[in-house]
C-alpha angles and dihedrals in degrees: 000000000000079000094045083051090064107033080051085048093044095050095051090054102054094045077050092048091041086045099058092045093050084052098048093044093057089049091057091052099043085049089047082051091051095053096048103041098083117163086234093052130233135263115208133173109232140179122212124204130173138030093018101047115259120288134154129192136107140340123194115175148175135174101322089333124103146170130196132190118197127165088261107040147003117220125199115198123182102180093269110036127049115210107195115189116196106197105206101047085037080228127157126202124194121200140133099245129220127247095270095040090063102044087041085066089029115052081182085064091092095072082069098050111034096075093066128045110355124098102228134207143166146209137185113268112188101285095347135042135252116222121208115208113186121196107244088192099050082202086078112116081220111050104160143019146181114199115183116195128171127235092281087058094246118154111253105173138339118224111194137174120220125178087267103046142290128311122211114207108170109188124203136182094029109188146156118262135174104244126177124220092239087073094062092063129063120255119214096198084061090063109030093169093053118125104212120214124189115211090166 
């Protein structure tokens, strides 16, 4: 009996301890979300390594929309429709992207995704914190996922597991900025030798 008491004890105390993790790390991201869901928009420098080659370049984003530059490509988003630009080929592909499509371009995609299906903890990181997000459906594109952010709550890098391996995006000189919606989309006028191609 004495034995059943603290295992029971000892049980309650870990799902308290889980729970309050679990807690914390969901404030930490809904504070992230909050910094860096400014009604202008951000603009932040990233660099991308794993599944999808290594690239670095700029982020602008507001609200679901995004837009990167990288020395290869440029890439509109308007939360529906995905404009990527490939410099060389002047090639334009249109498509409406996957989950893991679009964090894998916006490392800012996991404030969306972290309130609804993933089992969240977190954990201390020199000045900052490091929040863990597991996929409670495995089916998920995106299963697993690290995201460090300072103690401004600032996103520093997104760590995610795909079926094929992790991605590494570290992000750097995060701030505000006063986007329009028009720059979210592609403009034809701006590329006059495109050739646009619709995947969708």
């Amino acid at each position: 009996m004495k034995k059943f008491l603290l295992f029971m004890v000892f049980t309650v105390c870990v799902c308290a301890g889980w729970g309050q993790t679990a807690k914390q790390a969901r404030q930490i991201l809904d504070k992230t979300a909050a910094t860096m869901s400014g009604k202008g928009g951000a603009r932040a420098n990233f660099k991308m390594s794993g599944k999808y080659g290594n690239a670095s370049g700029s982020v602008a984003i507001k609200g679901n929309k995004f837009n990167a530059y990288t020395p290869a490509s440029i890439v509109w988003y308007d939360g529906k429709t995905q404009w990527t630009y490939m410099k060389k080929t002047q090639e334009v592909n249109v498509s409406n992207p996957t989950e893991a499509q679009q964090q894998s371009l916006n490392p800012y995609k996991f404030i969306y995704i972290y309130k609804n299906g993933y089992t969240l903890s977190s954990k201390k990181v020199g000045s900052g914190w490091q929040v863990h997000l597991n996929a409670q459906n495995q089916k998920r594109t995106i299963k697993e996922m690290y995201v460090t952010v300072d103690k401004n709550y600032q996103l520093k890098q997104v760590k995610m597991r795909q079926a094929n391996g992790w991605s590494t995006i570290n992000v750097s000189n995060f701030r505000k900025a006063n986007l329009s919606d028009s720059s979210f989309r592609f403009n034809s006028k701006e590329y006059p030798n495109a050739e646009v191609i619709d995947l969708r």
